[in-house]
DRENKOL-12005 format. One record per residue (C-alpha): residue in one letter; x, y, z. Coordinates in steps of 0.2 Angstrom, whole numbers, padded with zeros to 4 digits, always signed. Example, Ala and Ser with C-alpha at 12.3 -4.5 7.8 and 13.67 -1.06 7.14 Angstrom:
2
a+0062-0022+0039/s+0068-0005+0036/
//
This chain:
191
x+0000+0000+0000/x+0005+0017-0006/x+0008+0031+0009/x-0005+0045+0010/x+0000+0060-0001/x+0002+0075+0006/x-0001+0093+0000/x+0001+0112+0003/x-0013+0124+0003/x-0009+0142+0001/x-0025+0157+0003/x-0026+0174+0006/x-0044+0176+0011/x-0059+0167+0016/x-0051+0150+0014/x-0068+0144+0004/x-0060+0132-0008/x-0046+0127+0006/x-0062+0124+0018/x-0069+0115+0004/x-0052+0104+0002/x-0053+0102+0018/x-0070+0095+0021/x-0070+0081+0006/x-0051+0076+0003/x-0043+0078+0020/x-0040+0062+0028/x-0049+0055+0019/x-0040+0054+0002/x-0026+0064+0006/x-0015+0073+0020/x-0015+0093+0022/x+0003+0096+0029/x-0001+0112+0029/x-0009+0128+0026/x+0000+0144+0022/x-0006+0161+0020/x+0002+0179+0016/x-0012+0190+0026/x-0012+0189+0045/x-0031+0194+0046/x-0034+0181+0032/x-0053+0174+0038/x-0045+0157+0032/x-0034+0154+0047/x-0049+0149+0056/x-0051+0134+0043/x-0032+0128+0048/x-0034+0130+0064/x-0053+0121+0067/x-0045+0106+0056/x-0028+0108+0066/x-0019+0108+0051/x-0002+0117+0055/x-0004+0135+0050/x+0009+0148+0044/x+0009+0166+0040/x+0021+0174+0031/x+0015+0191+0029/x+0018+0197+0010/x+0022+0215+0020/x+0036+0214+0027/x+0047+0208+0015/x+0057+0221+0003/x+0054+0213-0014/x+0045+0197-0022/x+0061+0187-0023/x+0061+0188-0004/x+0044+0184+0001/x+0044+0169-0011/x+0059+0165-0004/x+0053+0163+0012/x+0037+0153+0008/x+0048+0140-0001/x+0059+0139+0015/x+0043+0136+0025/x+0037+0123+0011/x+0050+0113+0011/x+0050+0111+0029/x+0033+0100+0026/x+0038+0091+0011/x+0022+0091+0001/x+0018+0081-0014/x+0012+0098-0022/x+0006+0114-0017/x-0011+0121-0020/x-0016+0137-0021/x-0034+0140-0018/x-0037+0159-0020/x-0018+0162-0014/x-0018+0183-0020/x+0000+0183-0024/x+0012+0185-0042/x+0025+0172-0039/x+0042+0174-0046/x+0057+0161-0051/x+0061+0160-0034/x+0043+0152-0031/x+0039+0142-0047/x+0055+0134-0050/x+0057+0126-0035/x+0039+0123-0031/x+0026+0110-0041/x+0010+0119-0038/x-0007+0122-0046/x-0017+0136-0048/x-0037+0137-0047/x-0042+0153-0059/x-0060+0160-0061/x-0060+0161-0080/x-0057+0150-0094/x-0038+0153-0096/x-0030+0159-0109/x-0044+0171-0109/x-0045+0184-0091/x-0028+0181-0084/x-0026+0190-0069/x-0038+0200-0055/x-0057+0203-0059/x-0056+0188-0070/x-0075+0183-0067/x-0082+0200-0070/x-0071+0200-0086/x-0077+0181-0092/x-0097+0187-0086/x-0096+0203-0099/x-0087+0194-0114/x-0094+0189-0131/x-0092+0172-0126/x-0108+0161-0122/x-0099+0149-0107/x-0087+0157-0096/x-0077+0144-0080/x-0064+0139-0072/x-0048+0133-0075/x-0034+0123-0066/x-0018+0125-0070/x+0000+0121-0068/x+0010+0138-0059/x+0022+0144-0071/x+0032+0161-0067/x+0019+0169-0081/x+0003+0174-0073/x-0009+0160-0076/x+0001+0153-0089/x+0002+0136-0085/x-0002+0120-0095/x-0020+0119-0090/x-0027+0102-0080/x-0044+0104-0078/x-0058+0114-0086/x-0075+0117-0081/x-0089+0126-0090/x-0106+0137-0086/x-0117+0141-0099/x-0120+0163-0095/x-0138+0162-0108/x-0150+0170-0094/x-0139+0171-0081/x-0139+0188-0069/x-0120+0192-0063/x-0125+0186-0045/x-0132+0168-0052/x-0117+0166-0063/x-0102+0172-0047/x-0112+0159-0038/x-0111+0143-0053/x-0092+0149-0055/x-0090+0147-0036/x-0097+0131-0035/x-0089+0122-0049/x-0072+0130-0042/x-0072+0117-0030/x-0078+0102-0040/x-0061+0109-0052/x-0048+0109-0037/x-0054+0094-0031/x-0052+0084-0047/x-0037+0094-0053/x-0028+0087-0036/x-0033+0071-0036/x-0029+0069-0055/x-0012+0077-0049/x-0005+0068-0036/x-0013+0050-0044/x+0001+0054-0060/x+0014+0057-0046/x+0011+0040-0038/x+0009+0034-0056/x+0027+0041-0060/x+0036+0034-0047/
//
């Protein structure tokens, strides 16, 4: 028998999708090692620290550049060794520093290659396209430019901004969750 995976979450806000990952995969299919955040106030730390998944908190402010900061997340990482990093809603640009010595993935609100970047569902809701989603993708030092792992698709025909937010939102989760457990299965498969 194969030993549990382990993973890496890393959030900025709520924790939603982290809360998400840990309520369906944790434990159950997979080990959290832990959970990392770059906001001290970040409403997510409560999810950590009800699951008592170790927490830590590198706050994106005091560091002087990128470079540092990333550098200081691997360091933590590391110290956990996780079969791969998630980041569910984690608000940061990584650099080199990060994406070279990190295997990590990316859940994006948006249909990547289209609406890289912030405001991604407000930007996929007023396009000329008629689906919109969410994409999982490999973290590349190229905002959301990673070879994509998962798609999932919401028709917008008759769809107010508030009813199609609240469809991205929930496929967002069904994505992450695949996308990781498609992941860390090829990982066991390589080995």
């Amino acid at each position: 028998m194969t030993a549990r995976k382990c993973i890496a979450v890393l959030f900025s806000g709520k924790g939603t999708n982290f809360a998400h990952i840990v309520k369906t995969l944790h434990v159950q299919e997979l080990e959290i090692a832990v959970a990392l955040t770059n906001n001290p106030d970040a409403p997510g730390i409560a999810v950590a620290r009800a699951a008592g998944i170790p927490l830590e908190i590198v706050d994106a402010k005091q560091f002087a550049s990128r470079e540092a900061f990333d550098a200081e997340v691997v360091r933590r990482l590391k110290r956990y060794n996780p079969d791969l990093t998630v980041l569910a809603g984690f608000m940061r640009i990584l650099t080199p520093t990060f994406t070279d010595a990190i295997a990590a993935i990316n859940l994006h609100p948006s249909l990547l290659p289209r609406h890289k970047g912030l405001r991604a569902i407000e930007r996929s809701y007023e396009d000329e396209f008629p689906e919109g989603g969410v994409s999982v993708h490999w973290v590349t030092s190229e905002l959301d430019g990673g070879e994509i792992i998962v798609q999932k698709r919401v028709a917008k025909a008759g769809l107010d901004f508030e009813t199609y937010e609240t469809k991205i939102k929930q496929i967002e989760k069904e994505a992450l969750s695949q996308a990781i457990l498609y992941v860390l299965k090829e990982i066991e498969d390589e080995k």
